[in-house]
N, C-alpha and C positions, 0 to 999 in steps of 0.2 A: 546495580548489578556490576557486577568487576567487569573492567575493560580486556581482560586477556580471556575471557570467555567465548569458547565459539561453539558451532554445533556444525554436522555434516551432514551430506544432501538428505542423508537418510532423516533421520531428526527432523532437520528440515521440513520435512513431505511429515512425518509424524504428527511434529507441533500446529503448522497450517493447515493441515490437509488435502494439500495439494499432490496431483501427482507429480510420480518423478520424472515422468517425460515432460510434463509441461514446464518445468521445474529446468530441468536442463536445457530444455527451450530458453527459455527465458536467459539462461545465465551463459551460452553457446553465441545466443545474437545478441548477446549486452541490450537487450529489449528492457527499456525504462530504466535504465541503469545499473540493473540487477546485477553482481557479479560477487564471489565470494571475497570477503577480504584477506583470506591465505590460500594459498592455495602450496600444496607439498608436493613435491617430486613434478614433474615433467611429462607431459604427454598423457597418454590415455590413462596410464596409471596412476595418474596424482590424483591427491583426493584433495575436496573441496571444503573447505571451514567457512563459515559464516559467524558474523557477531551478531547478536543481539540487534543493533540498530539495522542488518542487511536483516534479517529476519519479521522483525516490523516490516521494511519494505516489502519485501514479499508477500508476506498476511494483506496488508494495503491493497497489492496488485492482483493479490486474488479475489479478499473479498468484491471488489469492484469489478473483476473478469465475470465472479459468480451472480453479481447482481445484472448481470445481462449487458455490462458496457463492452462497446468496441475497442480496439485497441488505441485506435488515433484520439478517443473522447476520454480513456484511462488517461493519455499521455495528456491529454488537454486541462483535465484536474490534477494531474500532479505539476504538472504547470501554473495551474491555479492555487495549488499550495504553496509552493514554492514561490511563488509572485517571477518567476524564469522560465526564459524558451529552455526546451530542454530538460526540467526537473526531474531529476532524479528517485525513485522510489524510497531509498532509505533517507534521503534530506525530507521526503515531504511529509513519511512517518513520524521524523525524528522533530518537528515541526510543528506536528497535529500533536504527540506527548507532550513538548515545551507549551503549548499553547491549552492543554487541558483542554484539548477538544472534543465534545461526545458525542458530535453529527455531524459528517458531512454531509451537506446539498448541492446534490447537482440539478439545478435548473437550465431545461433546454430551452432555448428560443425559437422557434422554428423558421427556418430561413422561408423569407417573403420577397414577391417580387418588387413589395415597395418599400424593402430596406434595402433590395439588393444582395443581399446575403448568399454566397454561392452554396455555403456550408452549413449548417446549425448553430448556433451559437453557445458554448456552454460555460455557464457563470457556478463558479462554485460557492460556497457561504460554508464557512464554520463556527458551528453552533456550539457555544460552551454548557449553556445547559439547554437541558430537555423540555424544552416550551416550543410548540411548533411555531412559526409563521408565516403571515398570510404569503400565496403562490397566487399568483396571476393566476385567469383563468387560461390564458391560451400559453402554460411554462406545460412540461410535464417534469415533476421531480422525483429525484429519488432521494432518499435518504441513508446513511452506513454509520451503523451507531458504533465508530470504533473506539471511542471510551471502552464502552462494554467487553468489546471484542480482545481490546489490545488488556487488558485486564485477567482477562480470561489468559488469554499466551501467555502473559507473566506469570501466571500463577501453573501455567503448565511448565513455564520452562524450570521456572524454582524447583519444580517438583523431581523433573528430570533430572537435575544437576544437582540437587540435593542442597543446595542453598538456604540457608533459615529466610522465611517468611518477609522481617525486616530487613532485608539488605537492597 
């Protein structure tokens, strides 16, 4: 996909379908790193551009809002992606595509008083293909089959932008 390609919040909210207030949320408190890579004019008026790899991140931070995770255990896996405090939404998309990744696992540990654990503990695993495996019995996991997913946006945004199929 060409690098000078971007889409605007509207698009945005189109292609992941998210809405726009969460959307602005997200990109208002730089929450997970979210933020547009252009932005035009100044103030309330500027409008927002996104690239391709800010738009991965976003799909990321949604699908995983919609699979029931918290904010701090979102932040916790893209930290886990990213192998960084801190990781950023569109490095851990851009990460999980380099990596031909078509599962993420979030396994919890459940904080116990004889590990001491204040928190939960969450271990992520990126699964390149689709063979499940074994989960402890006392983890609960989830799964985000973003192969599929980010697959699917590609094929919406080509569509969008009118891109031939191969590019």
């Amino acid at each position: 996909m060409p690098a000078f390609l971007t889409f605007d919040s509207n698009e945005v909210c189109e292609l992941v379908r998210i809405g726009p207030l969460l959307l602005n949320k997200f990109v208002e408190r730089k929450t997970y790193g979210i933020q547009p890579s252009v932005r035009s004019g100044k103030g309330r008026g500027g409008r927002r551009l996104f690239s391709p790899d800010d738009v991965f991140g976003i799909a990321l931070v949604w699908w995983l809002f919609e699979s029931g995770l918290r904010s701090n255990v979102i932040q916790s896996v893209l930290d886990g992606i990213c192998q960084a405090k801190s990781g950023r939404a569109d490095q851990a998309a851009k990460r999980l595509i380099e990596k031909k990744v078509q599962i993420v696992r979030v396994q919890t540990q459940p904080r116990r008083t004889d590990r001491g654990l204040k928190l939960p503990r969450h271990l992520v695993f990126l699964i390149a293909q689709e063979k499940p495996n074994v989960v402890r019995s006392t983890a609960i996991a989830l799964e985000v089959s973003v192969g599929y997913l980010y697959s699917i946006l590609l094929d919406k945004m080509k569509r969008l932008t009118g891109l031939p199929e191969g590019e």
